[in-house]
N, C-alpha and C positions, 0 to 999 in steps of 0.2 A: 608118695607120688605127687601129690598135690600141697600145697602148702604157700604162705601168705607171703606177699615179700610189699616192698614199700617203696619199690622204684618200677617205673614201667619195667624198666630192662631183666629184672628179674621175673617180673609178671611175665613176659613175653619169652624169656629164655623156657621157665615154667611150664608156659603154655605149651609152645613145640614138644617137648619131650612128653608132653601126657596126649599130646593128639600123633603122636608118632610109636607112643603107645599104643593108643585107638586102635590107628591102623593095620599093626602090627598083630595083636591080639581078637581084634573083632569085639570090643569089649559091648558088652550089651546093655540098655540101659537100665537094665536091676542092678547088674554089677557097678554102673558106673553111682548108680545112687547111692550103694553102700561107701563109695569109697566120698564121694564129697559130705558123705553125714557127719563126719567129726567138726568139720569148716561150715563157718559161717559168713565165708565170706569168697569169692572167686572171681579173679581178672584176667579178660578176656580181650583180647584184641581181635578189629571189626576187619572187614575183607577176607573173610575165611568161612567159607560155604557151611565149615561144622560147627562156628559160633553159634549159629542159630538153631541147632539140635543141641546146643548144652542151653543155650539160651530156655529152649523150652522146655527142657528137663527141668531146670531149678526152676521154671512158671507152676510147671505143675508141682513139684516138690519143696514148697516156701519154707517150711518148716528144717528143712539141710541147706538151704541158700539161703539167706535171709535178704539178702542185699550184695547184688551184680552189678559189677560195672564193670563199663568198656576201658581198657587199659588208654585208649586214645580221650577218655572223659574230659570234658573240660572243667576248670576252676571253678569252684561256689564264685556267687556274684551276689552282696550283700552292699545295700545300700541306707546308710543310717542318715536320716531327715532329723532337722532341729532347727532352733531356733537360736539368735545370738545367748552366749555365755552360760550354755547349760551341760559344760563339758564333754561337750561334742571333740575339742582337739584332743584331750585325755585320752579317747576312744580310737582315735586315730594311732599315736601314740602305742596304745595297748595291740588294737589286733595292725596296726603296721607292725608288729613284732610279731605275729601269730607264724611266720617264715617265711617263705617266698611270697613276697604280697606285694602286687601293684593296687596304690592310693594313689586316689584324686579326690582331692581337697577342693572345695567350694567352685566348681568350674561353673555350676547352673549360676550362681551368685555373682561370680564375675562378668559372666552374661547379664545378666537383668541389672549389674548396678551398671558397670562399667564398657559394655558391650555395644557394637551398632542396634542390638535391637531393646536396647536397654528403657525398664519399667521403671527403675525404683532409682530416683535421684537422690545422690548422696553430694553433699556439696562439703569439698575438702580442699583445704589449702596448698594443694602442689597436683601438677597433672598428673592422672591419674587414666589410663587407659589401658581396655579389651576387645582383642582383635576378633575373639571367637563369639558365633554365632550358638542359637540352642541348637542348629541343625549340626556344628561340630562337636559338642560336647555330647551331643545322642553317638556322634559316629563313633566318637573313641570310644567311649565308653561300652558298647557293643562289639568293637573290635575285640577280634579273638588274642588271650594272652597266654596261647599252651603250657607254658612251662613254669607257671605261678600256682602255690595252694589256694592263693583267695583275689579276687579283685575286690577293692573296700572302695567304696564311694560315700563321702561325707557331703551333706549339701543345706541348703536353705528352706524350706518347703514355699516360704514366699518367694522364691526363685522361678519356680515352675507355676506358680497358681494362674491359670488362664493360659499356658502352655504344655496340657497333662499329654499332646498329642505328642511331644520331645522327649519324654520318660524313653528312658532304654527300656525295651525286654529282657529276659533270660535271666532277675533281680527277684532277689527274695529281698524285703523292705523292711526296717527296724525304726522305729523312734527312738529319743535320746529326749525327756524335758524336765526341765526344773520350776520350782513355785519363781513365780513371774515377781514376788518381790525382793529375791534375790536375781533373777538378771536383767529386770530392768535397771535396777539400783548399779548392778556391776556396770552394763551398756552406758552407762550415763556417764561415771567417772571415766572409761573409754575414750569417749567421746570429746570429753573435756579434752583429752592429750592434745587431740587433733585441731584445737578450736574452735570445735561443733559449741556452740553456745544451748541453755537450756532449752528454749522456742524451736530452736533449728531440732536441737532432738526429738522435741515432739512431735514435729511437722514430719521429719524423717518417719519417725515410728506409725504414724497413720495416714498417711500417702501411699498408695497400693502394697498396704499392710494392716492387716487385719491384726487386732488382739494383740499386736508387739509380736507377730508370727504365729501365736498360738491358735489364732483362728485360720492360716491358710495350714496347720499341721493336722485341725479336724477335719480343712474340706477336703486334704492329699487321702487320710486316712479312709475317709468315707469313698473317694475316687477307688483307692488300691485294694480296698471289697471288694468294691463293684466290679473291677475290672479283674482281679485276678482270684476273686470266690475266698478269700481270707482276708482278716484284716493284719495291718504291720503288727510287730511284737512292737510292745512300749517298754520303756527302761527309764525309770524316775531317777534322778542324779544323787536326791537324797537317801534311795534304796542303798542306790551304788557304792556311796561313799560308807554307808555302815555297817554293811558288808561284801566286799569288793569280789571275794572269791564265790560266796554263794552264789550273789546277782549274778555275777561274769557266767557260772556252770547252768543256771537256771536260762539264761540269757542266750547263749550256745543251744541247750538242747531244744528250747522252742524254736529253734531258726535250720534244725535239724545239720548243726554245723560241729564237727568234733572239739569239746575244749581241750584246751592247751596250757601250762604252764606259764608260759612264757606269755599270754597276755595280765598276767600280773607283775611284771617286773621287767623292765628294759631299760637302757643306755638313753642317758641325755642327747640330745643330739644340738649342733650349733649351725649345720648346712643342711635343709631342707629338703630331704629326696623324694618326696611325694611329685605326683602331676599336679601342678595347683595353676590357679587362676593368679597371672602376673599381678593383675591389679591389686586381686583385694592382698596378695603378699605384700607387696608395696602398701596399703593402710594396713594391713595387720604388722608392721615392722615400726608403721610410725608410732601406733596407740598401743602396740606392746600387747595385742590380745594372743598371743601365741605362746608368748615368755611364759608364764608356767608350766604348759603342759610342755615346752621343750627342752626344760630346765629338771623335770621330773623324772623322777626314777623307778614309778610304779606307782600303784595305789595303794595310800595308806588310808585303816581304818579311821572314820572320826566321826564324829555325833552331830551332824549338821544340825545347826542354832537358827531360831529366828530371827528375822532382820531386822534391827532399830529404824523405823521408819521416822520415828518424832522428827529427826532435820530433813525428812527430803521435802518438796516444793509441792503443794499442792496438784499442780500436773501433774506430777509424775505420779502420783498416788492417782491420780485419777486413769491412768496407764494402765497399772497397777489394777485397779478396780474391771477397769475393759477387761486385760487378759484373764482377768481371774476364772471364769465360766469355762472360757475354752480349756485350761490348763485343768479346771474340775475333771470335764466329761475326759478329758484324756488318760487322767491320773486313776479315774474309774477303769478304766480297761487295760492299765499299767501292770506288766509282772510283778504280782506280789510278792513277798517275800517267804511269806508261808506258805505258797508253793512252789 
């Protein structure tokens, strides 16, 4: 009589014929709790006065319902914070293919670089402009997407620092960071494409930017405690890369979000279908920081190597030396691997 299906329409077909049962029969709830014991699982759609008597059957009976939801339930909302070149588009990439998925891509970032209300000056050789405010990218981003499994939001966490009041609700929070002497070292050759000279990079990098990001990602983290009684899950990019499937499954069930197959493997893609920020697509087209993870076809295992620092510029090493603390305390509270 009862039994699991994976489309509303069948949940709700479902539902009728066992509340037309109900009625029918007079079924009582001793009988009703023998028959939901085999399931562990039951979808119910809202406006219907006997919702809330099965509702409170399986409250008191947790042990045969494990986990209810409303057939009208809305999408997980999972928002992964980072900093430049720590594989944050890879990530996109991967759970943009998790299936029905609305992605937005760096929209906070295009606000604070390129935006009217913009914090963080980026000085690049061709105009470069952002028409949305934090107060649109809070709107979309809270805008209801019914008929999506996830909404994915990828972003900057120096984006939002001294903005925590533009955070959407209704997000469960992830980090994404890598040892800061492989992305500062990456940020820099970047950087180059576009004519950013070395000085301009440095000036970039600590002008309302803490740690090369790594210090506004400890003061988001510290903020998303506070304010929502957990802290984000952290995911280390060298965890990632050594074992793509573990990380991925360990990664999923702390966010209480189901894995999937299909974020380890997906189509190159060459036209862009995320919600993204014009601007910074416009500089990420020119310095090319997009091209590999759009060029990729999944995650392959490899042994992340340390970085040959002996040619980089004394600045940058001293970058390098700033972010290191914050990228510590983070990597401290990182999903390990051995668990």
């Amino acid at each position: 009589m009862v039994a699991l299906f994976t489309t509303h329409e069948g949940a709700l077909h479902c539902y009728h014929r066992f509340m037309v049962l109900i009625d029918d029969t007079c079924l009582c709830p001793k009988f009703l709790t023998r028959i939901l014991t085999p399931y562990n699982s039951i979808i119910l759609p809202p406006q219907d006065p006997r919702t809330e008597f099965l509702r409170e059957l399986c409250n008191r009976h947790s042990h045969t319902c494990e986990l209810l939801k409303m057939a009208d339930s809305k999408p997980k909302r999972l928002a992964l914070w980072s900093t430049t070149r720590c594989l944050s588009t890879a990530m996109v990439m991967s759970f943009g293919n998790y299936g029905n998925v609305e992605v937005f891509n760096e929209l906070y970032a295009g606000a604070a670089t390129f935006g009217p209300e913009s914090t963080i000056h980026l000085p690049v050789p061709f105009p470069v402009d952002d028409e949305m405010t934090y107060d649109d990218v809070k709107t979309l981003l809270e805008a209801d997407y019914p008929t999506t499994d996830l909404v994915f939001v990828k972003d900057h966490a120096a984006a939002v620092t001294g903005r925590y009041d533009k955070l959407p609700t209704g997000y469960t929070h992830a980090f994404i960071i890598r040892n800061p002497e492989k992305t500062v070292s990456s940020n820099m050759r970047l950087s180059e494409r576009t004519g950013i000279t070395t000085d301009q990079f440095v000036q970039i990098s600590t002008t309302g930017v803490q740690g090369s990001g790594f210090g506004d990602l400890v003061k988001l983290a510290e903020h998303l405690e506070s304010w929502l009684g957990k802290p984000p899950v952290i995911l280390d990019a060298d965890d990632l890369q050594r074992d793509p499937e573990k990380m991925l499954r360990a990664f999923c069930k702390a966010l209480d979000l189901p894995f999937r197959e299909s974020l380890l493997k997906w189509e190159p893609i060459t036209e862009i279908p995320w919600n993204n920020s014009k601007a910074m697509l416009t500089l990420h087209r020119a310095n090319g920081a997009y091209d590999n993870a759009l060029n990729s076809s999944g995650w392959i295992v490899t042994d992340p190597k340390p970085v040959d620092l002996s040619g980089l510029p004394q600045v940058l090493r001293e970058l390098i030396n700033e972010a290191r603390p914050f990228y510590e305390i983070l990597h401290g509270k990182r999903l390990k691997p051995e668990n």
